[in-house]
C-alpha positions in Angstrom: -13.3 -21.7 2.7 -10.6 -22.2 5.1 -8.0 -19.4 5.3 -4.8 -18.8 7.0 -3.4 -15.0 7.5 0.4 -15.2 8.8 1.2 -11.4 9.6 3.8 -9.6 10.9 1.9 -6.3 12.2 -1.5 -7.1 10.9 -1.5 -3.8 9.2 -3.5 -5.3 6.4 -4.5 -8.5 7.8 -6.5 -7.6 10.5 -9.4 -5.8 8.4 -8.8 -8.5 5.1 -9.4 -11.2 8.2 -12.9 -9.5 9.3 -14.2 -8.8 5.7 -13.4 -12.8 4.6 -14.8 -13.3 7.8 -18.1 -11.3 7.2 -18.2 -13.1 3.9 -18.6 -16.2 5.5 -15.0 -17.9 5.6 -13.5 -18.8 8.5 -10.0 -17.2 9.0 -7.4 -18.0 11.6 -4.8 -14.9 11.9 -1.4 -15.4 13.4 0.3 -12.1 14.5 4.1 -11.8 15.7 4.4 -8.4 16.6 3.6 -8.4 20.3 2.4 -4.6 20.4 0.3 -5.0 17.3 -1.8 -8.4 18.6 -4.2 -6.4 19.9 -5.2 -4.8 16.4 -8.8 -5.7 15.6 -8.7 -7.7 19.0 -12.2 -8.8 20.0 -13.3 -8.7 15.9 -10.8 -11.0 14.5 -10.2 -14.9 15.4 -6.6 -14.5 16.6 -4.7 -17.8 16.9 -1.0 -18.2 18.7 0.0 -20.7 16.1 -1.6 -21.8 12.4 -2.3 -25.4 11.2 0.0 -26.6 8.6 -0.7 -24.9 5.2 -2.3 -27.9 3.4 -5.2 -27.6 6.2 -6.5 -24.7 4.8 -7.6 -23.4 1.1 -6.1 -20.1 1.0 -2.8 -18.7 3.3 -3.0 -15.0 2.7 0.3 -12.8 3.6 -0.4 -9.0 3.7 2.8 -7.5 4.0 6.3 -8.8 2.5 9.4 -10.1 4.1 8.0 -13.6 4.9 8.9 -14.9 1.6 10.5 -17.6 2.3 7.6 -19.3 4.7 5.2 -17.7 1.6 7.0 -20.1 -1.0 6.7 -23.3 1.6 3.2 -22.5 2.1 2.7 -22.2 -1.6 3.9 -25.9 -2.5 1.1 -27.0 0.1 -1.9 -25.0 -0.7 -3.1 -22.1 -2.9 -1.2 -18.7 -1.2 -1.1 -15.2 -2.3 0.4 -12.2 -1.1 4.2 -12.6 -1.0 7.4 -14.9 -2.2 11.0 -14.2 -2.3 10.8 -12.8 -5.4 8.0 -10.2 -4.1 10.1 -9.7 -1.0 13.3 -9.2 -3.4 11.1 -6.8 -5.3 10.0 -4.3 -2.6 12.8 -4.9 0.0 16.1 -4.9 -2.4 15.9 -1.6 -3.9 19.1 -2.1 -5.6 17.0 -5.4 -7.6 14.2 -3.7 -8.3 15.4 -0.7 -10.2 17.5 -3.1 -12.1 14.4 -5.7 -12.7 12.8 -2.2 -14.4 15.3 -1.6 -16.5 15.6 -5.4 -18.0 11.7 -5.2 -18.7 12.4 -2.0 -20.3 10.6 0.7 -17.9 12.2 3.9 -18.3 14.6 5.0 -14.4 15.8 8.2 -13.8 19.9 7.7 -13.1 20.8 6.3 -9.7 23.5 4.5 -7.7 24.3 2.9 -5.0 26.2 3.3 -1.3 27.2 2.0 1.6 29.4 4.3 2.4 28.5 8.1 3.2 31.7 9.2 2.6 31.2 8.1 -0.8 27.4 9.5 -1.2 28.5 13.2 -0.2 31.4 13.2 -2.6 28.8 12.4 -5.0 25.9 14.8 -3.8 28.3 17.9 -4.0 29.2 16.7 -7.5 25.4 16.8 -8.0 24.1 19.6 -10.1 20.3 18.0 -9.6 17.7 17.7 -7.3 18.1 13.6 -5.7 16.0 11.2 -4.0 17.3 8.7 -0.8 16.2 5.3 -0.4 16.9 2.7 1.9 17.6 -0.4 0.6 17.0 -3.9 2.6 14.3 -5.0 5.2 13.7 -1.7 7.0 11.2 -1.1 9.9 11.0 2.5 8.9 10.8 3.3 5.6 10.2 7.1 6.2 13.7 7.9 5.5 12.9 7.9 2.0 13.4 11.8 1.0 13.6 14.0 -2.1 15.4 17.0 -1.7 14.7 20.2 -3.7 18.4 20.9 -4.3 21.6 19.2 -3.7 22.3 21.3 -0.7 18.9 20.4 0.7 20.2 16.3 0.2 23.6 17.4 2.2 21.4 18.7 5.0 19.2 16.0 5.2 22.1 13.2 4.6 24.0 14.7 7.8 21.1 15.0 10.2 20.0 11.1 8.8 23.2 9.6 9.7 23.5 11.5 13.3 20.2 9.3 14.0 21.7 6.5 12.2 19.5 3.3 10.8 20.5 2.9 7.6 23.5 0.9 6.2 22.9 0.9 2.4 20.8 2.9 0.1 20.0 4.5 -3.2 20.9 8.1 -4.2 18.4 8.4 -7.8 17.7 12.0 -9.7 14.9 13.0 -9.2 12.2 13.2 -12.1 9.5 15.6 -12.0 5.6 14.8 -13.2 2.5 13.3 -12.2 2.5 10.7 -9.5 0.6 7.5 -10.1 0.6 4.2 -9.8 -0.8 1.3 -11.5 -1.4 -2.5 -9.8 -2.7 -6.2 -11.4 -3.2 -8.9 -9.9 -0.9 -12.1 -11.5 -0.9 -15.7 -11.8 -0.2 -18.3 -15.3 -2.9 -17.4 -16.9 -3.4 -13.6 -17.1 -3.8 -10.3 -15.1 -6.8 -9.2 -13.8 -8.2 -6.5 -11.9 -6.0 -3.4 -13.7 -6.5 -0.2 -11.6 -4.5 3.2 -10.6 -4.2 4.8 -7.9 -3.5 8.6 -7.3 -2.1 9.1 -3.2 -1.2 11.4 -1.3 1.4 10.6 1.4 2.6 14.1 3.5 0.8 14.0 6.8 -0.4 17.8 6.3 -2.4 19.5 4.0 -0.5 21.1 0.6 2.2 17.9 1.1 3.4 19.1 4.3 4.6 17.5 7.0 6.8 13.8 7.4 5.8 11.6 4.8 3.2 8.4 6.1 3.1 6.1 3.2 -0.6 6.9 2.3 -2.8 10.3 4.0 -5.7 9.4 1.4 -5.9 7.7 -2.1 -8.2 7.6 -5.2 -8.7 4.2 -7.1 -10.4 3.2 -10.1 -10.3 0.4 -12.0 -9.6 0.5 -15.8 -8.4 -1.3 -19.2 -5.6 -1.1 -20.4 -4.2 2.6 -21.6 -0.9 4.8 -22.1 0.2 4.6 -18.3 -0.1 0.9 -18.4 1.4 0.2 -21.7 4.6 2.2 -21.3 4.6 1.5 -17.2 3.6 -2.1 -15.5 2.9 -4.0 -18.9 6.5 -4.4 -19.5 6.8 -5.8 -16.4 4.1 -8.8 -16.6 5.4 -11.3 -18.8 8.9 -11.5 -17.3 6.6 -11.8 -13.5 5.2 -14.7 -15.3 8.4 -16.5 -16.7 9.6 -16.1 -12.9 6.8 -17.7 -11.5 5.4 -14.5 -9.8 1.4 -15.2 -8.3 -0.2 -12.0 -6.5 -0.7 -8.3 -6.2 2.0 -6.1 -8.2 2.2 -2.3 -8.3 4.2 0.1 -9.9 4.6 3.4 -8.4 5.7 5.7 -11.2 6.1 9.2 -12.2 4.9 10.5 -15.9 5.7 13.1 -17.8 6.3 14.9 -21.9 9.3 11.7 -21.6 7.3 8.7 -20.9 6.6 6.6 -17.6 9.0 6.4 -14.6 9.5 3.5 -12.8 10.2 4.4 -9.2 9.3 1.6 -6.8 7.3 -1.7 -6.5 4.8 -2.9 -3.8 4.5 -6.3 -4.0 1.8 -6.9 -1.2 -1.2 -5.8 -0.2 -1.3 -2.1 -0.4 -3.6 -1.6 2.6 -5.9 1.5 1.4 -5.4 1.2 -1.9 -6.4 -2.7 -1.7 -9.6 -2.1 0.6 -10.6 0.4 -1.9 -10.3 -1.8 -4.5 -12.6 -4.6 -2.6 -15.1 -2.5 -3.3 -15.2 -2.1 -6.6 -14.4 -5.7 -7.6 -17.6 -7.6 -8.9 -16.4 -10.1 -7.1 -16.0 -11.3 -3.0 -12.2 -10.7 -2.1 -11.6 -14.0 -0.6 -13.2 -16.0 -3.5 -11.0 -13.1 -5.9 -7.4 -14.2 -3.9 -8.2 -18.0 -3.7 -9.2 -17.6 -8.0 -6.0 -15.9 -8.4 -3.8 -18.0 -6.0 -5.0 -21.4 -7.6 -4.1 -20.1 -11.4 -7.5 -19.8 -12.5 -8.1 -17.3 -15.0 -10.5 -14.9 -14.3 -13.4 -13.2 -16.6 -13.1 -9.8 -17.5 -14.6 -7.5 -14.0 -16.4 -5.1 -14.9 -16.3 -2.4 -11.5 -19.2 -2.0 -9.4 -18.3 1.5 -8.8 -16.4 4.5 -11.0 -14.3 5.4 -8.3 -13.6 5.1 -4.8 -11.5 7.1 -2.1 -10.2 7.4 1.6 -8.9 9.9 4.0 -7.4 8.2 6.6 -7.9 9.4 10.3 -5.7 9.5 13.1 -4.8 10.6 16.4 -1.1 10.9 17.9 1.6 10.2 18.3 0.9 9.1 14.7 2.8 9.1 12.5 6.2 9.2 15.1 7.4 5.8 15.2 9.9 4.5 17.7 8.3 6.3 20.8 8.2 4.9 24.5 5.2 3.3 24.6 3.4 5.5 26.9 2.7 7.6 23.9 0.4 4.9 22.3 -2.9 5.2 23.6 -5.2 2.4 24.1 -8.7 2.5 25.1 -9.6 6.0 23.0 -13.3 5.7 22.2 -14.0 5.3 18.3 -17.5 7.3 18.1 -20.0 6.5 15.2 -18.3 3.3 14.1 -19.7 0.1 14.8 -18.5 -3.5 13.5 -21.3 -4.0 11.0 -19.7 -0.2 9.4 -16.4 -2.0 8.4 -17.5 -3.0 4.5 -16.9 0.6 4.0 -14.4 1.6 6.8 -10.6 0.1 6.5 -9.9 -0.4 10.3 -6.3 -0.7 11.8 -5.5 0.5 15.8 -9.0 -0.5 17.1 -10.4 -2.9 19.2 -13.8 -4.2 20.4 -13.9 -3.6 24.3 -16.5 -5.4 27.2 -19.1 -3.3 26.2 -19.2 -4.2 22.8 -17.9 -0.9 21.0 -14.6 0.1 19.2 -11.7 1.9 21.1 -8.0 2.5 19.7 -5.6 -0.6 20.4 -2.8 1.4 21.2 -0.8 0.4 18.4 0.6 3.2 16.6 -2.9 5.7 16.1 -3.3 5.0 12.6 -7.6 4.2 13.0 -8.1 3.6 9.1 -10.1 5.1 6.2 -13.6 5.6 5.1 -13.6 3.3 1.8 -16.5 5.9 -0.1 -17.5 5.1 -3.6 -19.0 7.6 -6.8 -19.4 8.1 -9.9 -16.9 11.0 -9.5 -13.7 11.8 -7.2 -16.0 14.6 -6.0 -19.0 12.2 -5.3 -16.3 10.0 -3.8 -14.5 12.0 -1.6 -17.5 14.0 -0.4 -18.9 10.4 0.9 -15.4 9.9 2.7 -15.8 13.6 4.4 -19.2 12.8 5.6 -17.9 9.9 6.8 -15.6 11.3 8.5 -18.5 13.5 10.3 -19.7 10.6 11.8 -16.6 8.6 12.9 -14.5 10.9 15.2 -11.8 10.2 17.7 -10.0 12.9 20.3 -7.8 14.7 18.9 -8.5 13.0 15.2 -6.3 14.4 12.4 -7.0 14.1 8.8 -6.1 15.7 5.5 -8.6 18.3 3.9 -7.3 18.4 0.7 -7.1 14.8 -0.9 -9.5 15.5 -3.4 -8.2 18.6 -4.8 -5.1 16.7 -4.7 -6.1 13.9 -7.0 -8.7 15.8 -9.2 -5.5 18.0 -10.3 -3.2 15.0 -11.0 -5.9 12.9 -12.6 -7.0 15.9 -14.9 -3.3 16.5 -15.8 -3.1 12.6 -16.8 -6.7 13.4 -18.9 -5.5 15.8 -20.4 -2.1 14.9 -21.7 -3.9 11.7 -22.9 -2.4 9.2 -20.8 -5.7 7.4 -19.4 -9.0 6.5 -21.2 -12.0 8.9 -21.6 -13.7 7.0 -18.3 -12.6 5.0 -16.3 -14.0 1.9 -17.5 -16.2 1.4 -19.9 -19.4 0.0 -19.1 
């Protein structure tokens, strides 16, 4: 199979590229960024420009905001990955809470500002905790932030608009519970491929520390219980009726109440989609190109019970925005080798002259053992020795991931929202 990757920062591409490619596809990635061309460089068959769409089976997108070029690819040849609509969904915060609530997903109270004038007034009317989101295409989605207290907000809203960046956003109550989310994969004919994930995204241990998207994640896959029912279920027929083909998560919060909506990822979810590939019955590629062409797929029984990742990096990670003298290329990657990547998700790395793996210079996010059990313990304890064997200088990583997620996912156990086991077999 012929695939096509257009990417923006190859955040996801670049590993998703090498796997198909490992598989035995041949896979042509096109990356715009100029300081992220040199992710996977030397692994990965980099190309300045793509064929046309229609010369290849499958055109992949990893990340959203190309949705237009994602919809004009799609009338030409089987793509996956992102739209307008999936743009719209993860970009437009404003359209996505609203899309919840029409498919009947319970959100906390919210609303919306351009103006800060406005959002103070508001805050000191506040008598509850609140969450900030940015709405729109933004490069730096760390300014999300949920204060303890509305005092906490006005501290936080005046030192965000000194640095400026942000023109319109959300101002939500905050609702308090256990953190999951909960992701298919779409198309005509069905969704396939039902799975959680439980992630922890401070930089520090005990959820310290600016917040990096994703510090380490648990994923299994599962049928269909509680969580799903009252959460992303509601959400699948109206996908359908609007034509929607491709990965769909729904980060929410639960609680005595119910499920919380609180945001979509419409794209590839980087960890939490590499540890997926490895509990799929199935190869990725030939899973994407099934999905992407409408087929409907059989019922996928996992390989594996679980699987999790730590991920490990080295500064200036996670600052964002720094003079580039920061980023470091050419720090050696010890105990990792290219034929280690089914199980390792690889970012800022590249293959130098003498054939082993050194950062990129990128941004010092390396990537994330991809450890499978029959337990989170079994899991995470695989990612950990992992971790003994791949080092970098100065390497930081979380220590407490798993007694992170173990304490979340015996909460959700407990209080009956998930299924006995996490599939049954």
């Amino acid at each position: 199979m012929r695939v096509c990757m257009p990417t923006q920062y190859a955040e996801g591409a670049a590993w998703f590229a090498q796997r198909m490619a490992a598989n035995g596809h041949e896979v042509d990635v096109s990356i715009a960024a100029e300081q992220c061309k040199e992710a996977l460089g030397g692994i990965i068959n980099r190309v300045d420009a793509l064929d046309e769409p229609e010369a290849y089976d499958l055109a992949v997108f990893d990340v959203c905001g190309q949705g237009k070029l994602a919809d004009e690819a799609r009338l030409k040849t089987p793509t996956i990955g992102d739209s307008s609509l999936a743009t719209r969904l993860e970009e437009d915060r404003i359209y996505g809470l609203e899309f919840m609530e029409q498919c009947g997903i319970k959100v906390s109270p919210w609303e919306q500002f351009s103006n800060p004038a406005d959002a103070i007034r508001y805050i000191k009317r506040s008598k509850k905790p609140l969450v900030f989101k940015p709405v729109g295409e933004q490069d730096d989605k760390s300014t999300t932030y949920v204060a303890k207290s509305p005092e906490d907000m006005l501290r936080y809203f005046d030192t965000l608009f000194r640095s400026g960046g942000v023109s319109e956003f959300v101002l939500q109550e905050v609702v308090t519970g256990t953190e999951v989310s909960t992701q298919v994969y779409l198309n005509p004919q069905g969704y396939y491929a039902l799975n959680h994930t439980l992630e922890t995204k401070k930089l520090m241990n005990d959820n310290l520390g600016p917040a990096t998207g994703c510090s380490g994640s648990l994923v299994w896959m599962c049928r269909e219980d509680r969580v799903f029912d009252q959460g992303l279920k509601k959400a699948v027929a109206p996908l359908q009726a609007l034509g929607y083909v491709g990965p769909i998560d729904l980060n929410t919060i639960v609680n005595d109440d119910g499920v919380w909506g609180l945001e979509w990822t419409s794209r590839f979810g980087y960890d939490a989609d590499a540890l997926l590939t490895r509990l799929l019955p199935m190869e990725f590629g030939e899973f994407l190109h099934k999905v992407a062409s409408g087929e409907k797929l059989p019922d996928m029984s996992p390989l594996h019970s679980y699987c999790a990742s730590i991920r490990l990096s080295c500064p200036p990670y996670p600052c964002e925005g720094l003079p580039r003298k920061h980023y470091k290329a050419g720090v050696p990657i010890h105990g990792l080798t290219e034929d280690m990547l089914d199980k390792f998700f690889l970012y800022d790395a590249r293959k130098n002259e003498e054939g082993t793996l050194e950062t990129a210079g990128i941004c010092g996010w390396i990537g994330s053992p991809l450890a499978v059990g029959e337990t989170p313990g079994q899991a995470f304890e695989s990612a950990r020795e992992m971790l003994r064997q791949v080092t970098v200088p100065n390497g930081q990583f979380r220590t407490d991931v798993l007694a992170n997620t173990s304490a979340r996912l015996t909460k959700l156990r407990v209080d009956g929202w998930l299924k006995d086991a996490p599939y049954e077999r």
